[in-house]
N, CA, C and O atoms as CSV, one atom per row, in Angstrom:
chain,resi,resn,atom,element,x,y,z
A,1,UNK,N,N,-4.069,42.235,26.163
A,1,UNK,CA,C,-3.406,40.967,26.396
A,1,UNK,C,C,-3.992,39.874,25.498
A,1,UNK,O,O,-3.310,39.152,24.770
A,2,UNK,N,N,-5.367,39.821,25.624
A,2,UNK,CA,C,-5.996,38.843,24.398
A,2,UNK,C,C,-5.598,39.091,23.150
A,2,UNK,O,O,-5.286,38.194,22.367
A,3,UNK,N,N,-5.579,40.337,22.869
A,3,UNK,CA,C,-4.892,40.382,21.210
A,3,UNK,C,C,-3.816,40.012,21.248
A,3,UNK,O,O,-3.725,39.972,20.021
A,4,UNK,N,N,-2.792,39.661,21.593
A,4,UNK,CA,C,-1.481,39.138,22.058
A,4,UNK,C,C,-1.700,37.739,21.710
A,4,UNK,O,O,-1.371,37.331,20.596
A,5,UNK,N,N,-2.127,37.126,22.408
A,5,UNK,CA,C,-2.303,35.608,22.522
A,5,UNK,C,C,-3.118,34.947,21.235
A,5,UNK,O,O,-2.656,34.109,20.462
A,6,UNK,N,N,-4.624,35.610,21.191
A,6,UNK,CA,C,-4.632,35.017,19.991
A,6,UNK,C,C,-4.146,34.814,18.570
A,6,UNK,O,O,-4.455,33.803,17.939
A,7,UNK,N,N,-3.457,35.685,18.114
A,7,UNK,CA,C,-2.736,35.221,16.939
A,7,UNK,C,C,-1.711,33.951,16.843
A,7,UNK,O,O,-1.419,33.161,15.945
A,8,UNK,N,N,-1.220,34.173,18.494
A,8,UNK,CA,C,-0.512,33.044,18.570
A,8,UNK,C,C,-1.198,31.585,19.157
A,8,UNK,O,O,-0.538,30.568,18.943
A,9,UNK,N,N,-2.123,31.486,19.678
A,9,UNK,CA,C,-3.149,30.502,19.477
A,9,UNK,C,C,-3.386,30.142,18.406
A,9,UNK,O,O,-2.809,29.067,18.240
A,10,UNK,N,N,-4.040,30.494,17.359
A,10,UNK,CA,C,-4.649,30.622,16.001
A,10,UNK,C,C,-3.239,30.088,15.349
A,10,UNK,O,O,-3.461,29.070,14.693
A,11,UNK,N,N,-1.718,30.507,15.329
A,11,UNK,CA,C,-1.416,29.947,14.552
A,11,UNK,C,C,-0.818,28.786,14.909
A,11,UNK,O,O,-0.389,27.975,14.089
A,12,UNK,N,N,-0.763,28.653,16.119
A,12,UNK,CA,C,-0.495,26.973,16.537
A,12,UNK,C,C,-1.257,25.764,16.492
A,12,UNK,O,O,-0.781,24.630,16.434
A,13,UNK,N,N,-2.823,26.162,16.530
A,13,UNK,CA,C,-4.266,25.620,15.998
A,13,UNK,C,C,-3.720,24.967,14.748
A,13,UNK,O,O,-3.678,23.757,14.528
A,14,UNK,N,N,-3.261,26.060,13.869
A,14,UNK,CA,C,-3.182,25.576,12.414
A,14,UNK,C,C,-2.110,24.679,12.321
A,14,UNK,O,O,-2.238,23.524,11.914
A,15,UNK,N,N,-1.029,25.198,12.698
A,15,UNK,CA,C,0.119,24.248,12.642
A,15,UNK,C,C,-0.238,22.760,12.991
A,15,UNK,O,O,0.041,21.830,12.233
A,16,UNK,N,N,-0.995,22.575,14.420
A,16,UNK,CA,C,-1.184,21.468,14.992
A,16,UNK,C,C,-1.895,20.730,14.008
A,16,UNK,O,O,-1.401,19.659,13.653
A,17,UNK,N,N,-3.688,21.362,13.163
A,17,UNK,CA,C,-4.179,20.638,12.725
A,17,UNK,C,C,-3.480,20.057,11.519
A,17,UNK,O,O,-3.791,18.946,11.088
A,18,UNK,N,N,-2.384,20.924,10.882
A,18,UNK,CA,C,-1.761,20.770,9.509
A,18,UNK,C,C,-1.252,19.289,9.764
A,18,UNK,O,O,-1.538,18.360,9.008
A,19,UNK,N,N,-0.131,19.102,11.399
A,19,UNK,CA,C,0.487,18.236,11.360
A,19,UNK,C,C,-0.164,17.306,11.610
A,19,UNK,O,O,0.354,16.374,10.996
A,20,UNK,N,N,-1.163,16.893,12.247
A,20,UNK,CA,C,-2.145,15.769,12.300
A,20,UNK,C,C,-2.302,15.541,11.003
A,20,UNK,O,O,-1.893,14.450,10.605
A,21,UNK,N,N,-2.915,16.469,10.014
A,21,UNK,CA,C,-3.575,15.766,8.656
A,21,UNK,C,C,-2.602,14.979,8.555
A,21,UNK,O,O,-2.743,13.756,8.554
A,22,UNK,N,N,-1.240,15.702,8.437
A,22,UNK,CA,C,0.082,15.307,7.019
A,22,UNK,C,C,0.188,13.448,8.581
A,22,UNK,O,O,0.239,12.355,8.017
A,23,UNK,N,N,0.199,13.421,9.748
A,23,UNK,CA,C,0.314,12.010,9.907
A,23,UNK,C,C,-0.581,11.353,9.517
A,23,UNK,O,O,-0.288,10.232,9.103
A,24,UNK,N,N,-1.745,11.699,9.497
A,24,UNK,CA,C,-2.954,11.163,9.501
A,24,UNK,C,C,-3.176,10.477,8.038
A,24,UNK,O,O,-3.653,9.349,7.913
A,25,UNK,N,N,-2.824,11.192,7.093
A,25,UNK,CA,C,-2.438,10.844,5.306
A,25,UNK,C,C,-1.282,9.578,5.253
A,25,UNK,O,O,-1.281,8.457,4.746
A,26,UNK,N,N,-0.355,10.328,6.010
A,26,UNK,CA,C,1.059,9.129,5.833
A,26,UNK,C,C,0.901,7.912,6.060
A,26,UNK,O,O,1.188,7.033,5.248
A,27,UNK,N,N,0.304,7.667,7.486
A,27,UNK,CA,C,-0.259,6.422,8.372
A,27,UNK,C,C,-1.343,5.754,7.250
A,27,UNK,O,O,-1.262,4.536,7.090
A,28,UNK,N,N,-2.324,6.480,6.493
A,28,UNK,CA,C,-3.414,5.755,5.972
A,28,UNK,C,C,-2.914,5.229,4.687
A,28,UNK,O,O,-3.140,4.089,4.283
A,29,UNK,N,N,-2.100,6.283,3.959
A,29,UNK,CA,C,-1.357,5.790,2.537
A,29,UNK,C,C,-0.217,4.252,3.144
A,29,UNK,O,O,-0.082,3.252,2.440
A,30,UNK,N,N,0.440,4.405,4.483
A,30,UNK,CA,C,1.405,3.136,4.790
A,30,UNK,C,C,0.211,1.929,5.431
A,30,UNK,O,O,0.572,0.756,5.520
A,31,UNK,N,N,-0.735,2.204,5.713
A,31,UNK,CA,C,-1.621,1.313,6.166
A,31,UNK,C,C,-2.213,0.351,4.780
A,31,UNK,O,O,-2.084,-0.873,4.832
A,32,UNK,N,N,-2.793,0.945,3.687
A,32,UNK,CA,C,-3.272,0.411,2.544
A,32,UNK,C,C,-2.169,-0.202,1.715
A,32,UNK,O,O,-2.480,-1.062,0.891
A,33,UNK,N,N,-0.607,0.248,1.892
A,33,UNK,CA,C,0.349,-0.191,1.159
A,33,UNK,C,C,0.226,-1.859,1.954
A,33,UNK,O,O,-0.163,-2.929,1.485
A,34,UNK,N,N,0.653,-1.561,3.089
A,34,UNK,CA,C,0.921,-2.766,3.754
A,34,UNK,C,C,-0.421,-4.025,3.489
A,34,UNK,O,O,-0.304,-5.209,3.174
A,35,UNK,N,N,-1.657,-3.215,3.761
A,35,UNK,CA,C,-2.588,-4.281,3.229
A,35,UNK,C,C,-2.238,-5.424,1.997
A,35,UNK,O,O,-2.024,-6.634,1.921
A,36,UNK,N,N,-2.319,-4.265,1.104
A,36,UNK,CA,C,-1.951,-4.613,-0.819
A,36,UNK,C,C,-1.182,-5.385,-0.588
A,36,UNK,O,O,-1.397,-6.596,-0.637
A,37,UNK,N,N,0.092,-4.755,-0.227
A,37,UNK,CA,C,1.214,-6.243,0.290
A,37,UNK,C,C,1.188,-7.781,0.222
A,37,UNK,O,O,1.475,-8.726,-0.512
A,38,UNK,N,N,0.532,-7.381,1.753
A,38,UNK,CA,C,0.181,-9.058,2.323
A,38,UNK,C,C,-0.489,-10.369,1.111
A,38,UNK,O,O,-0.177,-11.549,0.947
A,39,UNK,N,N,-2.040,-9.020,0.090
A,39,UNK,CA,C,-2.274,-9.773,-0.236
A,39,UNK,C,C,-1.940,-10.267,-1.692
A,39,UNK,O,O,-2.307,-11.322,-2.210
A,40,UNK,N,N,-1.190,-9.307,-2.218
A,40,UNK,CA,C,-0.102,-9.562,-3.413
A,40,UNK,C,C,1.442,-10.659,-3.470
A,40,UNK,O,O,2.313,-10.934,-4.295
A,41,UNK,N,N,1.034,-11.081,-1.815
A,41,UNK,CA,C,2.694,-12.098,-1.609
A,41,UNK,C,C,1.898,-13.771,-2.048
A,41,UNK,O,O,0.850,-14.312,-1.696
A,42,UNK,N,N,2.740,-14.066,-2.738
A,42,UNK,CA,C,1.749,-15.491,-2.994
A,42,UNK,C,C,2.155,-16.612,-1.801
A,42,UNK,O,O,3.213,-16.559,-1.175
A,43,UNK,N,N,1.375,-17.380,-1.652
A,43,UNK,CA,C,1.346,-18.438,-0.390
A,43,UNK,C,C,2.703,-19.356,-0.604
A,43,UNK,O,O,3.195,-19.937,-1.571
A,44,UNK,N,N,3.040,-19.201,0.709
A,44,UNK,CA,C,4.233,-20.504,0.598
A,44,UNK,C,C,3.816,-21.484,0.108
A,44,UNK,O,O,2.620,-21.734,0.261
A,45,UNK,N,N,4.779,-22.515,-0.766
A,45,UNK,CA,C,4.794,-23.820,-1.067
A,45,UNK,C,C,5.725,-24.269,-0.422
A,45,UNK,O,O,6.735,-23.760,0.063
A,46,UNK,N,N,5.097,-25.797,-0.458
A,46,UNK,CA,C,6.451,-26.709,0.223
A,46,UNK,C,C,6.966,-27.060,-0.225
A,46,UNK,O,O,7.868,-27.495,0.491
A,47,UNK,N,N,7.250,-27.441,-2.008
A,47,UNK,CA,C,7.201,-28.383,-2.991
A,47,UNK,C,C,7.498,-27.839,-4.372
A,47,UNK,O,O,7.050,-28.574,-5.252
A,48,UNK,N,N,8.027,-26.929,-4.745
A,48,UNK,CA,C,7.769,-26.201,-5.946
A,48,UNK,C,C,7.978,-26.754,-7.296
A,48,UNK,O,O,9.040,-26.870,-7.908
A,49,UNK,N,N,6.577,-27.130,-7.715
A,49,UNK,CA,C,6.371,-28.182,-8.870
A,49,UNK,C,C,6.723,-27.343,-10.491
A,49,UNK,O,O,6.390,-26.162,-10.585
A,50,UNK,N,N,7.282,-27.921,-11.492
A,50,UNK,CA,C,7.640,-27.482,-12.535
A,50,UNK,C,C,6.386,-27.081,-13.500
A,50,UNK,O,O,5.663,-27.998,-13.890
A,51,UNK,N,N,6.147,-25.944,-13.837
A,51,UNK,CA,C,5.151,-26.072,-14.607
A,51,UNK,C,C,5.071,-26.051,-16.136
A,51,UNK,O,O,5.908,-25.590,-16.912
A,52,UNK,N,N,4.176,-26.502,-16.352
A,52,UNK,CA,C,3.740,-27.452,-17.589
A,52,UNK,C,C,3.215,-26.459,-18.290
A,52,UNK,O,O,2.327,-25.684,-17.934
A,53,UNK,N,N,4.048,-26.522,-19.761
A,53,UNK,CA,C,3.804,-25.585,-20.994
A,53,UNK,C,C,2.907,-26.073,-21.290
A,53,UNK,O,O,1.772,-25.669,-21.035
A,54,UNK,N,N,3.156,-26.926,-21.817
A,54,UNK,CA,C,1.630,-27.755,-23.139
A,54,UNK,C,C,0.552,-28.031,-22.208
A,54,UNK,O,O,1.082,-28.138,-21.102
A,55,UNK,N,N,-0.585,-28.183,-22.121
A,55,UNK,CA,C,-1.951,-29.238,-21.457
A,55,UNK,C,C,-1.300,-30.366,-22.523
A,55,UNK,O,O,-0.728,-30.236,-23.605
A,56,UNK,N,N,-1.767,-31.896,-21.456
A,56,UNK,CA,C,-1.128,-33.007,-21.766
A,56,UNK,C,C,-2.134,-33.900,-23.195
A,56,UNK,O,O,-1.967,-34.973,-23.774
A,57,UNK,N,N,-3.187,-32.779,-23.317
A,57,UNK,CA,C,-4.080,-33.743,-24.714
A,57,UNK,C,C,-3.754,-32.493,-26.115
A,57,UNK,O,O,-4.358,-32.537,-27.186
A,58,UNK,N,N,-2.566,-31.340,-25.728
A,58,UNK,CA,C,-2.424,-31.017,-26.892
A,58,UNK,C,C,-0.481,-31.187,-27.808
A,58,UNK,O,O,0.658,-30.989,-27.386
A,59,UNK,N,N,-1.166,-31.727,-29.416
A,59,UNK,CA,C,0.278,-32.277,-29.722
A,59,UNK,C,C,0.777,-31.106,-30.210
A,59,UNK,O,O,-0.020,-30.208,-30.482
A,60,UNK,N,N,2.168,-30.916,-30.402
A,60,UNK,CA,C,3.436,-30.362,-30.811
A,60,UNK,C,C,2.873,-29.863,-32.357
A,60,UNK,O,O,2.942,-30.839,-33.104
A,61,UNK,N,N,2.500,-29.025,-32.858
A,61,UNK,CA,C,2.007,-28.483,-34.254
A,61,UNK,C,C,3.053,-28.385,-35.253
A,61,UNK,O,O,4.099,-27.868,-34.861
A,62,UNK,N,N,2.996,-28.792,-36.529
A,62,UNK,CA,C,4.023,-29.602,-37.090
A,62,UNK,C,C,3.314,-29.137,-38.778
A,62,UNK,O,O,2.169,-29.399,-39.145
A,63,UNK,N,N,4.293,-28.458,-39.523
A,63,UNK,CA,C,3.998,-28.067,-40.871
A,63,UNK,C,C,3.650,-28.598,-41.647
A,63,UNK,O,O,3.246,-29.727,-41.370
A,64,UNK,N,N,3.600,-28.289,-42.644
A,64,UNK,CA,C,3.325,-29.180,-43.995
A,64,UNK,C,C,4.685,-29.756,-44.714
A,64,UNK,O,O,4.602,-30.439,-45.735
């Protein structure tokens, strides 16, 4: 009767631990995405100011 059962123990062991890893990977790869995320979104403004090509002490460069 034990030889019976354990193979089929043993391969549900495996199955089980397989499927834990494969959540266990998914969850940690969607956990670090979501981190990166948050801190790759840039901060609201209230005001969105035009920005400025030139700095205001350099002039327009002009040929000979």
């Amino acid at each position: 009767m034990i030889s019976l059962f354990m193979p089929l123990i043993l391969c549900l062991t495996v199955v089980a631990s397989v499927g834990i890893g494969v959540i266990a990977a998914y969850a940690a790869v969607i956990g670090i995405l979501q981190v990166c995320w948050r801190v790759s979104q840039p901060a609201p403004v209230a005001q969105a100011r035009p920005q400025l090509v030139l700095v205001p002490t350099q002039n327009h460069a002009s040929g000979d």
